[in-house]
C-alpha positions in Angstrom: -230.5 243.3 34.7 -230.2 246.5 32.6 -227.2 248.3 33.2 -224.4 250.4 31.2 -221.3 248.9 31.2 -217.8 250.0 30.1 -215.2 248.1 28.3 -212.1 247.2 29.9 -210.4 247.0 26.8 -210.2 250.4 25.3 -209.2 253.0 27.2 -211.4 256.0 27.7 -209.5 259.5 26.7 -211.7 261.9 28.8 -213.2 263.9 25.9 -216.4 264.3 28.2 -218.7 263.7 25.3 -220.7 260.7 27.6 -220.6 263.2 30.8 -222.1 266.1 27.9 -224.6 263.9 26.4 -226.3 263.2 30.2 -225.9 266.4 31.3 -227.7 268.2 28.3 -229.8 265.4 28.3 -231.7 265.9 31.7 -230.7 269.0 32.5 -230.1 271.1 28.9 -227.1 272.6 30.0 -223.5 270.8 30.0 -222.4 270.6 33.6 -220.7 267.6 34.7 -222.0 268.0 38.1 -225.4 267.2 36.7 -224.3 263.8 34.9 -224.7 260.9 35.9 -221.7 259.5 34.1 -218.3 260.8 35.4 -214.7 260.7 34.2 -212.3 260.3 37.0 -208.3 260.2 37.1 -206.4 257.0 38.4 -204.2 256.7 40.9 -201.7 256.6 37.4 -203.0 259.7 36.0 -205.5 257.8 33.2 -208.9 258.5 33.0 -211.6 256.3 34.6 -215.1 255.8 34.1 -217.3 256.1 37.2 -220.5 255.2 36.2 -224.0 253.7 38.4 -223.2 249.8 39.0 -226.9 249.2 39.9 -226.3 248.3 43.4 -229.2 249.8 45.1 -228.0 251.3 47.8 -229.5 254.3 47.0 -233.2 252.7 47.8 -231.8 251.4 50.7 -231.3 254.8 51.9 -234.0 256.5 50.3 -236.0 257.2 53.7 -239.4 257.9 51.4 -238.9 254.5 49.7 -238.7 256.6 46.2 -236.1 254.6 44.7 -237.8 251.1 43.6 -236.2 248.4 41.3 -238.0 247.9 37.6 -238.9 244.9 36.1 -235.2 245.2 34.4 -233.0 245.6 37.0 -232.9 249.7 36.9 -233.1 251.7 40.2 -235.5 254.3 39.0 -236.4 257.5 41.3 -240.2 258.4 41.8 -240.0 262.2 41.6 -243.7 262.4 43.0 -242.6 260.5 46.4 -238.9 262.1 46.6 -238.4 264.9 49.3 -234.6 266.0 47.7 -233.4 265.3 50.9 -229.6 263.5 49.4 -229.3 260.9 51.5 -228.9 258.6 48.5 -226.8 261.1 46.7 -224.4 260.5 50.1 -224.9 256.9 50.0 -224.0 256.0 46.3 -220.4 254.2 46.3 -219.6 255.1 43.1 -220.6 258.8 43.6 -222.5 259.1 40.3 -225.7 261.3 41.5 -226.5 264.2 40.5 -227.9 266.7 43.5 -228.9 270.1 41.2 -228.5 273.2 43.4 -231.4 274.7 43.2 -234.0 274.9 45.9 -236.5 272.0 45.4 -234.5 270.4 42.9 -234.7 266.5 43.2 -231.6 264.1 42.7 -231.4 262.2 39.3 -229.4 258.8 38.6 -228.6 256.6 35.6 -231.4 254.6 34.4 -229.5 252.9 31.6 -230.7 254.7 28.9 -227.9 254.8 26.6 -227.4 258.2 25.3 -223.9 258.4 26.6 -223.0 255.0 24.8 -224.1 256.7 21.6 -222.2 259.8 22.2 -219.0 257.7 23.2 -216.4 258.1 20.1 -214.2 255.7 21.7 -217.4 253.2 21.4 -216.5 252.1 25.1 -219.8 252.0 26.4 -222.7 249.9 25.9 -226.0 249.2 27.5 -226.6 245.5 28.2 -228.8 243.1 30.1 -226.8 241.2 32.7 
């Protein structure tokens, strides 16, 4: 399985540039609603990074059946059969969805593409087959 993973022995210092790099990626603008990467505080006050875990239960909720598994392991969503409805932007544990605002707009997810792994300074991040 295809999925980005973070190291657990560097700690990430919440310069934003892997939250930047999706965000301008998919939606040209730098808005860390619109990752699908996020940097969240601990309970200690250190950064953490939330990022898609590949669990699928965002298909399972999908009531259009939009969200299918590749032949790598990636959750990918079918804009063509998605209605924007949420429900999988609800249902994602590790709350890493992006819902744009805008009427119509569709939800996007990680697909393991790697662009915040390059933009990662700390070099935390990688993408690897599980």
């Amino acid at each position: 399985m295809k999925k980005l993973v973070v190291s657990k022995t560097d700690p990430c210092k919440a310069c934003l540039s892997c939250v930047r790099a999706c965000s301008e990626a998919f939606y040209k603008e730098f808005d860390p609603d619109l990752s699908c990467i996020r940097i969240i505080a601990k309970p200690d006050g250190e950064p953490k990074v939330q990022n898609c875990i590949m669990c699928g239960k965002c298909a399972r909720t999908c009531p259009e059946g939009a969200i299918t598994q590749n032949a790598k392991g990636v959750y990918m969503i079918d804009k063509r059969k998605c209605v924007g409805c949420g429900e999988c932007v609800k249902a994602c544990p590790m709350q890493v969805m992006a819902m744009p605002k805008a009427e119509g707009a569709k939800p996007s997810k990680c697909i393991a593409c790697g662009l915040c792994a390059k933009a990662c300074p700390m070099g935390i991040l990688s993408v690897e087959e599980k």
